[in-house]
C-alpha positions in Angstrom: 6.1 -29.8 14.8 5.7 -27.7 12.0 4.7 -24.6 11.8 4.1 -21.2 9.4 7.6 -20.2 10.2 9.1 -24.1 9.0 10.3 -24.2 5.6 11.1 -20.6 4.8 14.6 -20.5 2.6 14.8 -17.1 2.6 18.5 -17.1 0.8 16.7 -19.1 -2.3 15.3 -17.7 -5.5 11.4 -18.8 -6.0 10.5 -20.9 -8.9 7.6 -19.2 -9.9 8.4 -15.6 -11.1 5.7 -12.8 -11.6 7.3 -12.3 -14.8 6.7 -16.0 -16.3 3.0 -15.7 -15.1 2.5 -12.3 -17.1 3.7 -13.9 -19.9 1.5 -16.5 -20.1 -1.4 -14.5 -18.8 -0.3 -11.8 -22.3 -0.5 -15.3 -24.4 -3.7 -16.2 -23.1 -5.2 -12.6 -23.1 -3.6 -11.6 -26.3 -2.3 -8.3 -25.0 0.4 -6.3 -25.8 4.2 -6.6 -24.2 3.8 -3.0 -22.7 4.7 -1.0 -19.5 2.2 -0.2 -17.2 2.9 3.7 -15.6 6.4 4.6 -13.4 3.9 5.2 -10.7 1.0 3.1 -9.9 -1.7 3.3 -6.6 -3.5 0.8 -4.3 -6.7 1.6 -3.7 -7.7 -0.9 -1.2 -11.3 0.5 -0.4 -12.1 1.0 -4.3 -13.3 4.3 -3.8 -10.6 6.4 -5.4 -10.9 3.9 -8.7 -14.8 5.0 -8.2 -14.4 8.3 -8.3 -12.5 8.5 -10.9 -13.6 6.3 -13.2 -17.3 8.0 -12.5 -16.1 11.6 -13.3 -14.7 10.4 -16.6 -11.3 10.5 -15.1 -9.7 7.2 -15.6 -9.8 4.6 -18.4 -8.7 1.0 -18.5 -4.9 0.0 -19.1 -4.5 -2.3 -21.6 -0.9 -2.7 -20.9 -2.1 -5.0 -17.6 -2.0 -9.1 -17.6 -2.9 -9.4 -14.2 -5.2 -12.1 -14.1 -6.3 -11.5 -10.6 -7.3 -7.2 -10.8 -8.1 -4.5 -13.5 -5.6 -1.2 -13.5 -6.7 2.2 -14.9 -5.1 5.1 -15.9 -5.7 8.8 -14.8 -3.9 12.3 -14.8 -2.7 13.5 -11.9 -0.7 17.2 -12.2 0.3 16.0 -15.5 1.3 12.8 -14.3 -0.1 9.4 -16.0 -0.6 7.1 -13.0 -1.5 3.7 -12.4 -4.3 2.6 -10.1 -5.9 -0.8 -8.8 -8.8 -1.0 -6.6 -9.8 -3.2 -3.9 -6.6 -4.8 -3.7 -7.2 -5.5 0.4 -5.0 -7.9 2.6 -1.5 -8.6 2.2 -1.2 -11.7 0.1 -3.1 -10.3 -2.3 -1.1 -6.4 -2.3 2.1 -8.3 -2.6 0.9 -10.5 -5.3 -0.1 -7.3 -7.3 3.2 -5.0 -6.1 5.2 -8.4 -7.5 3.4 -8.0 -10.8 3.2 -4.1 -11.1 6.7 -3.5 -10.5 8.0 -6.2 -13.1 5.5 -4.6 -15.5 7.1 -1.1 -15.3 6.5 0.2 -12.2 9.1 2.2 -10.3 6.9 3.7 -7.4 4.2 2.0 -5.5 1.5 4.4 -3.4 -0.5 2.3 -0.8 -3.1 4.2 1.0 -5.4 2.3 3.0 -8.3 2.8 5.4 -6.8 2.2 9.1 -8.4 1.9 12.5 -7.1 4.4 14.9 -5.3 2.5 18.0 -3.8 5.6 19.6 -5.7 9.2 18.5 -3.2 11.2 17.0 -1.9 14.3 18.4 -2.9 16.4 15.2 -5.5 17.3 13.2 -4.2 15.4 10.1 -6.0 12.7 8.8 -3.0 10.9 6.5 -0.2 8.7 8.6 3.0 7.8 6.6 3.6 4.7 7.7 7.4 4.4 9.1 7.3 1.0 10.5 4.4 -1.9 11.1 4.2 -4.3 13.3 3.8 -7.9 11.9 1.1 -9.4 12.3 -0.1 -11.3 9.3 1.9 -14.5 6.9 2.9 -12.7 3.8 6.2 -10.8 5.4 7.5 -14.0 6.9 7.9 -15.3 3.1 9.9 -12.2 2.3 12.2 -11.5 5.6 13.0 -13.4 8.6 11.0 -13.0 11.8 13.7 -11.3 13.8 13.8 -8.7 10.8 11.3 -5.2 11.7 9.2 -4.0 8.5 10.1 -0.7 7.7 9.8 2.4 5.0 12.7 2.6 2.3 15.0 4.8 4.1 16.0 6.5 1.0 11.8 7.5 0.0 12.0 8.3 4.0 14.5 11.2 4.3 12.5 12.6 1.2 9.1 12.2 2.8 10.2 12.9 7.0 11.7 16.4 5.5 8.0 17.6 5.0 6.4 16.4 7.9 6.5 19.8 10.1 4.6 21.5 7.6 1.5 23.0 8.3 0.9 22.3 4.7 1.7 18.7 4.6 -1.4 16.1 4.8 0.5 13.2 6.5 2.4 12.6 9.7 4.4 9.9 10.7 3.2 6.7 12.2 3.7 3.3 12.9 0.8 0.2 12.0 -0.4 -2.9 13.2 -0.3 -5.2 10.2 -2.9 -8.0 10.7 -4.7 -10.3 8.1 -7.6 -11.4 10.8 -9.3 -7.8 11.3 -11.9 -9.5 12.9 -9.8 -10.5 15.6 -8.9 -7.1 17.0 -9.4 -8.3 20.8 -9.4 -6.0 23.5 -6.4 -7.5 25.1 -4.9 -7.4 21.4 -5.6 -3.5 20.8 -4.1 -2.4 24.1 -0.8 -4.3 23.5 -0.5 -2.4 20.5 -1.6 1.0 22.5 1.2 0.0 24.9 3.4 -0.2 21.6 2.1 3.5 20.7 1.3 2.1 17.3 -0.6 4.4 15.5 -3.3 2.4 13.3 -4.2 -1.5 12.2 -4.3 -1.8 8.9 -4.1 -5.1 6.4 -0.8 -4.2 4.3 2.0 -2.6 5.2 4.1 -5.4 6.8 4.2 -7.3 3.7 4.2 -4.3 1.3 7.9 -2.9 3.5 8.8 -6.7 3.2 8.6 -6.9 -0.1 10.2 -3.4 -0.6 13.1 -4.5 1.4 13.7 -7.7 -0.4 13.6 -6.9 -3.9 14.5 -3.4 -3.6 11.2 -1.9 -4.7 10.4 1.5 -3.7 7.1 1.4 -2.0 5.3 3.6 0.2 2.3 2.9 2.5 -0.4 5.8 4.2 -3.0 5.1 6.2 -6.5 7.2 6.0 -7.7 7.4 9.3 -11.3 6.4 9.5 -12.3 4.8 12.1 -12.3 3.3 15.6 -13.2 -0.7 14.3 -17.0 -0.2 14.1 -17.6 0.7 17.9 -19.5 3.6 17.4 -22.0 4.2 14.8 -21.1 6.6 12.3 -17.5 5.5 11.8 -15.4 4.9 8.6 -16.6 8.5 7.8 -13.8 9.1 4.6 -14.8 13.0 3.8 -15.9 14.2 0.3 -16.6 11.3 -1.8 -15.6 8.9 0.2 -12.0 10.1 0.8 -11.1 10.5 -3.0 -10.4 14.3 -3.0 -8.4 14.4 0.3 -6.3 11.0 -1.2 -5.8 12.7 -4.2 -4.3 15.8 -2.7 -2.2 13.0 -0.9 -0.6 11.8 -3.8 -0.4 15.4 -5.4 1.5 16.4 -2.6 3.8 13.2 -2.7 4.7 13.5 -6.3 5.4 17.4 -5.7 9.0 16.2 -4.8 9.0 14.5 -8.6 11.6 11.0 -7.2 13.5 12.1 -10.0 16.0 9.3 -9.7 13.5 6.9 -8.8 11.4 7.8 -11.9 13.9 8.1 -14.2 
């Protein structure tokens, strides 16, 4: 019998390249053959994009094909950066990440609202995510089952140095990647609790799959918001919806510059 493991060639190249599809997507659009920014963001929820784009902040990058999203552009410390809203779910973040990074991109910035499965220990409201659990079908297209997804060791040792300070907004954690969030059983969630995995979240697996595969440096975070709708009041973000505290994030990420990744 088959099944959504069968026909996975995983030592093959794919036929249809993210590079061929931008080309014809820059024929169709008429657009430019141009680089989108070194470093670009995922903003899953949208509100970042909103934010900015609503405080005059961020304007539309022509340089983008995509035919599936819109990317704008914004200052960050003096550094142009990419972002993409409500790219949610990992079929759909890889398909982007495939595009982004063939388009100019040299570091991807995930940060995505997670459910908390076991409360962290600290105050902080940011988890780096070291390792996720995989839960969804995009990673299996990517690496084999037996395979764990995990953070670029390299963007790891960069990142893990910071954790211990009081300063720092993110600690480390571990996810629960799932593409059925409305499937978070009870039996399901205390597995995972049993796992001490930190947060669910609809990414990361495939995002660290991808990274792994193709050598792309990619990072995923996880905003802590909420406990899966059991209370009222949840998915509380902070001011404006999350989009200061995130943007600290990534100021506080770029602070260490990835010179050799940027270069």
């Amino acid at each position: 019998m088959k099944t959504i493991l069968s026909n996975k060639y995983y030592n093959e190249s794919s036929v249809f390249l993210p590079e061929n599809l931008l080309r014809e997507a820059r024929r169709q659009k008429n657009k430019k053959d141009c680089n989108v920014q070194a470093v670009c963001l995922l903003d899953p929820d949208g509100d970042l994009a909103d934010y900015l784009l609503r405080m005059g902040m961020a304007t539309k990058n022509n340089c983008w094909a995509c035919y599936h999203s819109v990317l704008y552009t914004f200052r960050l410390d003096n550094q142009e950066i990419g972002i993409i809203p409500c790219i949610v779910g990992s079929s759909y973040a890889v398909l982007v990440a495939e595009q982004l990074f063939v388009s100019g991109c040299k570091l991807l910035i995930s940060v995505t609202s997670a459910g908390i499965i076991n409360q962290p220990v600290n105050e902080k409201r940011f988890a780096l995510i070291t390792s996720s659990i995989r839960d969804e079908g995009t990673s299996y297209h990517y690496l084999p089952p037996e395979k764990p997804a995990l953070i670029n060791q390299q963007l790891f040792e960069v990142l893990n140095s910071e954790e211990e300070n009081p300063d720092c907004p993110y600690f480390n954690g571990t996810s629960w990647t799932t593409d059925a969030p409305y499937r978070e059983t009870p039996s399901a969630i205390l597995d995972m609790k049993s796992k001490n995995i930190t947060c669910v979240e609809m990414e990361a697996a495939a995002l660290y799959a991808l990274s792994e595969v193709k050598q792309y440096n990619i990072l995923c975070f996880a905003h802590l918001t909420n406990s899966m709708a059991q209370m009222e009041g949840d998915f509380e973000k902070g001011e404006e919806f999350g989009s200061i505290d995130t943007l600290n994030l990534v100021s506080y990420v770029l602070k260490f510059r990835f010179e050799n990744i940027l270069a």
